[in-house]
C-alpha positions in Angstrom: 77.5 67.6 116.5 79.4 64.9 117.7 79.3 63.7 121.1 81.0 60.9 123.6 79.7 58.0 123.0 81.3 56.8 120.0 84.6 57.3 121.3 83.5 55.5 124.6 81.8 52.7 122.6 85.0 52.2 121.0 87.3 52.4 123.9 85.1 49.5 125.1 85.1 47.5 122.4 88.8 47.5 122.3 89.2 46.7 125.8 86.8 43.8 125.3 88.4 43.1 122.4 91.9 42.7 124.2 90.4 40.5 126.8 89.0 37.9 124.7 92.3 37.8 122.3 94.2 37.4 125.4 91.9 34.5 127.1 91.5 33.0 123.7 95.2 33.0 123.4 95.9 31.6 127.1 93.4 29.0 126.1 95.3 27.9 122.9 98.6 28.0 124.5 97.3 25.9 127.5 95.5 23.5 125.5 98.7 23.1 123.1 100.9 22.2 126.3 98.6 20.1 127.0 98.8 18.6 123.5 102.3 18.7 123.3 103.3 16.1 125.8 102.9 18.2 129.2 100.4 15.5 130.0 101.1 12.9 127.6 103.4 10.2 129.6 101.1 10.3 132.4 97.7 10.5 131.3 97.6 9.7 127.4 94.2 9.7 126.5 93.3 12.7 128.4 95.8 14.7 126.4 94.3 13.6 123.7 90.7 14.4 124.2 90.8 17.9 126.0 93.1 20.2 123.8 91.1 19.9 120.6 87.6 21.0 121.8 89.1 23.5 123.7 91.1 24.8 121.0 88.9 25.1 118.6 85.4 25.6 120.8 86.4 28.2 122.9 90.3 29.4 121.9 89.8 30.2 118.5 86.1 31.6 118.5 87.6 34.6 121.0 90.5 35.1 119.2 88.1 35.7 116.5 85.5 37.9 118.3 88.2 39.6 120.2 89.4 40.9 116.6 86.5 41.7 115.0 85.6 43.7 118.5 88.6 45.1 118.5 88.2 46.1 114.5 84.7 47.8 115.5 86.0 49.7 118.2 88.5 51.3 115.6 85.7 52.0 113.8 83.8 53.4 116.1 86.6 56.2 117.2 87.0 57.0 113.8 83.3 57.3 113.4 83.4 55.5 110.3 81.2 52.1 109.3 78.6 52.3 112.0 77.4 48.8 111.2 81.3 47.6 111.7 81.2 49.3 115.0 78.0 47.7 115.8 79.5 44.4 115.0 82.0 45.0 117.0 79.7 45.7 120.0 78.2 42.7 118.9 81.5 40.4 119.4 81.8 41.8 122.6 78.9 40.5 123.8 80.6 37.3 124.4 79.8 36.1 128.5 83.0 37.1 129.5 82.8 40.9 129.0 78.7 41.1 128.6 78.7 44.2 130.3 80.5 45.9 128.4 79.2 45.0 125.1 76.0 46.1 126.4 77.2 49.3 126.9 79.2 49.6 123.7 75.8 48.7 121.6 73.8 50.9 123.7 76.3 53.7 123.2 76.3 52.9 119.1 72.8 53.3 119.3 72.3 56.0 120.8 75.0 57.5 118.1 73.7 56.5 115.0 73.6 60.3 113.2 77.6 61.0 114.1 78.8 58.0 111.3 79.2 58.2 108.3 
């Protein structure tokens, strides 16, 4: 019998998903302005010490969990790979959008017999 929560866990997911690409992607390209000489004339060894951490400590890491969320959710409406769905609902987790990986995983759960 299937049911909606799979389909709902991986609507979330996505949506998630998209909102960390996007902020990780904001982050990257704000950083790299920074980088690039938006700063540089004026403040020289700021520009050099902000970009990099936040590039690579926050950009990059949701960019990464905002695929793999986005991945799972995919999963997840295909009912296919319920541990890739539950990693996705993992990645979603992130602070930003706790909420709603909450309710992915609890959804997943909840789901368990409809994967294959």
């Amino acid at each position: 019998m299937t049911t909606w929560k799979p389909p709902t866990a991986g609507v979330i997911e996505i949506v998630a998903g998209v909102l960390h690409i996007l902020v990780g992607a904001t982050t990257i390209l704000v950083a790299g302005g920074v980088a690039g000489g938006l700063c540089l004339a004026e403040f020289p060894l700021i520009s050099l010490m902000v970009p990099l951490p936040l590039i690579t400590g926050i950009g990059l890491p949701l960019l990464v969990l905002g695929t793999a969320s986005v991945v799972g959710g995919i999963s997840a409406l295909k009912r296919k790979r319920w541990g890739l769905a539950l990693a996705g609902g993992i990645c979603a987790l992130v602070p930003l959008q706790a909420l709603l990986g909450v309710l992915a995983i609890v959804f997943l759960a909840m789901s368990r017999a409809e994967f294959e």
